[in-house]
N, C-alpha and C positions, 0 to 999 in steps of 0.2 A: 801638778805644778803648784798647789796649793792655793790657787787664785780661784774665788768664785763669781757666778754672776751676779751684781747687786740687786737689788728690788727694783721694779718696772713702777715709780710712781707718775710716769706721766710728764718728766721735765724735761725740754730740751737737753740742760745738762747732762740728764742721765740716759738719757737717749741718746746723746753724742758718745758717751763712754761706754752704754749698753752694745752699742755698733763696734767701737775699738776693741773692748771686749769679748766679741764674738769673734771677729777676724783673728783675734789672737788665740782664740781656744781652735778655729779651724786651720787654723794654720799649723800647731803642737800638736792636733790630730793627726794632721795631713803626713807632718814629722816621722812623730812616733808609728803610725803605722807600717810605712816606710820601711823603719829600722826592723820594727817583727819581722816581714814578713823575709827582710832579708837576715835577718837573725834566725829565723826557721827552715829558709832553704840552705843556708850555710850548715844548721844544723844535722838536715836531713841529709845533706853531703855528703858530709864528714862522717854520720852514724852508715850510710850505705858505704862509703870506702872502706872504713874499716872492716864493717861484717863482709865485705868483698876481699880484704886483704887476709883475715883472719881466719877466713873458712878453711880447714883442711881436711879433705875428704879422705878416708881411706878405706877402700874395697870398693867393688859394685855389685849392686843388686840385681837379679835377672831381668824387674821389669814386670812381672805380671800386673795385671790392671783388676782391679776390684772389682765386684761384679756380682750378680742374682742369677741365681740363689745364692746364701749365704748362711755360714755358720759359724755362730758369736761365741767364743771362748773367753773365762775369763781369768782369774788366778792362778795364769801360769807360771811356774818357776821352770827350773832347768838347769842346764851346763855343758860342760865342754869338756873332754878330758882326752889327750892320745889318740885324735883322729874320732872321739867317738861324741855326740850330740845327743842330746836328749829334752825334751819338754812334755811337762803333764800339766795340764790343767783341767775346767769343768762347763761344758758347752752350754749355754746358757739361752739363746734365741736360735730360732731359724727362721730366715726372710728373705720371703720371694720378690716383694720390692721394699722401697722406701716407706709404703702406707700399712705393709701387710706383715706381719709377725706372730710366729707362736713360742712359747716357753719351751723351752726342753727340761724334762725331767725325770725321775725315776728314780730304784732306788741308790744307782752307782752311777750313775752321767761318765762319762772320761771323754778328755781329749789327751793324743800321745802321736809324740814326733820319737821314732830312734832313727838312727841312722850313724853311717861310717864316713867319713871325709876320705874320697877317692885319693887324692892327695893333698893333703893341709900345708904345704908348702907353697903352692901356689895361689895365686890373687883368685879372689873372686870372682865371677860367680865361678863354679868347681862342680865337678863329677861329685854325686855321691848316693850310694845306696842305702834302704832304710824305709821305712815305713810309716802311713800315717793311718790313726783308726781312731772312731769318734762314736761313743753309743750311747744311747739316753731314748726318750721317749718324746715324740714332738705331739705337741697339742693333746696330750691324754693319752695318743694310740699304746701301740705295744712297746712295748722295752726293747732295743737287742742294735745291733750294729746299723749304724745309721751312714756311713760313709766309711770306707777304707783304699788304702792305694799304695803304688810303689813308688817312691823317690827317685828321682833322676836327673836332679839340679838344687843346689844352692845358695843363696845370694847373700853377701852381711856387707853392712856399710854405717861409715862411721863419720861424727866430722867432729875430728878432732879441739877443735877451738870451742866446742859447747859439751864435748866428754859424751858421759853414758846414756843422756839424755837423749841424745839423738839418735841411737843406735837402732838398727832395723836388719831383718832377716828374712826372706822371702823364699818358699820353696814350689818347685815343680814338680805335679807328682803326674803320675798314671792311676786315672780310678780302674778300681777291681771289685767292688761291689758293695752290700748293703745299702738302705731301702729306700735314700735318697739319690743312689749313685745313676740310677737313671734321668735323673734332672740337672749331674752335673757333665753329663758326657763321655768325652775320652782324656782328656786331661784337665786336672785341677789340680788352683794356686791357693800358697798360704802366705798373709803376711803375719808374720810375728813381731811383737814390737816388746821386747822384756825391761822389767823395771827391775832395778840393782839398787839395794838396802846397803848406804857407805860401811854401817855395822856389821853386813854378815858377809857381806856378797866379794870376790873379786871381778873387777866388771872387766868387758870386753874391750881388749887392745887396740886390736883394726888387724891381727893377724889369728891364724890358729896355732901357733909354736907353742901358745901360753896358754893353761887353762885358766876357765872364767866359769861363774855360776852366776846365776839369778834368782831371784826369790819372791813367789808369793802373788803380786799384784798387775803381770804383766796380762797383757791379752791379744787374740789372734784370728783373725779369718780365713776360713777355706770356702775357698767357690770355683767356677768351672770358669777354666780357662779357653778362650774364643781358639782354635786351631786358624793359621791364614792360608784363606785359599792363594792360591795363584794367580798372581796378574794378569792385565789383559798381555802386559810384553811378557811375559815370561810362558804362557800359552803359545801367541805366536812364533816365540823363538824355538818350542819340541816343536809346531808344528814345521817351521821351518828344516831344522836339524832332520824331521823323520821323510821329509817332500825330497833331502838332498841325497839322504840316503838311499832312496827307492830308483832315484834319478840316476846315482853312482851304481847302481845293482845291474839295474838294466843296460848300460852302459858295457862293463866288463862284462855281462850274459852275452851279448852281441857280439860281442869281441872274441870271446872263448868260439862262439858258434860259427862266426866267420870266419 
């Protein structure tokens, strides 16, 4: 506001003004803060409606949840062409939790997704068959297939109003073997997240009618997917269903005998 406080020499005078002068600086505080803070919820308003207005999502992803074990892929590229997918990239970590990690390496590392879209006309998540295999060397040991499995689900999802950048791929497989596969169970997930170069790349729609490629810089996880057991209601209700059956058996056995 351009006003300062004068110098405290001690005078009445200045001490009556020193006083005016403070009331008026606490009051243009009092003011001004006021106006921020409703100057930044107005703000924060207006920037959440819009990104609430402007989101458009298209596809859905299966949903697998992240998880340990874990193996870090990085530079992967890829595409899409006729119902057919594909990604290769170069497995880089393997980690049993968040503290613990080893390098993978050797002298040919691969990670590799093929696979066929059941039917690419349909939304996501989709049927699809196809294969994933992963091989390198974790912490020194020996070289050779470190995880592989069969496909059997899907997921791509996009949101339109932020383009390629958001794009995400998640797949469900069946493990089938190699030398981690007993640490990931019976079924394991990948999320793939590809990054698209505006110069080389045509990026991903939100449909599969169109083909798309990626290149180079993307990266991906595979880990073992939790299987869910059975509720407590959904136990009670076989046991139910098999108590009513046995109930109706004996029933007509009675019936027939009498």
């Amino acid at each position: 506001f351009g006003r300062a406080f004068p110098p405290n020499h001690g005078s009445d005078a200045t001490a009556t003004f020193q006083r005016g002068d403070i009331m008026f600086y606490r009051w243009t505080a009092a003011v001004t803060a006021s106006v921020s803070r409703a100057i930044v919820v107005a703000a924060c308003l207006s920037g959440l409606l819009a990104t609430t207005a402007k989101a458009e999502i298209v596809g859905q992803l299966i949903g697998v949840q992240k998880g340990f074990p874990d193996i870090d892929s990085g530079w992967v590229s890829g595409g899409y062409s006729a119902g057919y997918f594909a990604a290769y990239g170069v497995p880089q970590a393997f980690s049993t939790s968040t503290d613990s990690s080893q390098d993978i390496a050797g002298d040919s590392p691969s990670f590799a997704i093929e696979m066929t879209l059941t039917d690419p006309s349909v939304a996501t998540p989709m049927n699809a068959t196809g294969t994933i295999s992963i091989y390198g060397s974790v912490g020194g040991g020996p070289e050779g297939l470190l995880l592989s499995g069969a496909i059997e689900q899907f997921g791509a999802s996009i949101d339109k109003s932020i383009g390629a950048a958001s794009v995400l791929f998640d797949i469900r497989f069946r493990v089938d073997s190699g030398s981690l596969a007993p640490l990931f169970g019976s079924v394991g997930g990948i999320i793939l997240t590809p990054q698209f170069d505006d110069s080389m790349d045509v990026p991903f729609s939100g449909d599969f009618l169109t083909d798309f490629t990626f290149s180079g810089m993307g990266y991906a996880d595979a880990f073992p997917v939790a299987t869910p057991e059975p509720s407590s209601a959904a136990l009670l209700s076989l046991m139910g269903m098999g108590l009513g059956t046995l109930v109706c058996r004996r029933f007509w056995m009675r019936r027939i005998s009498g």
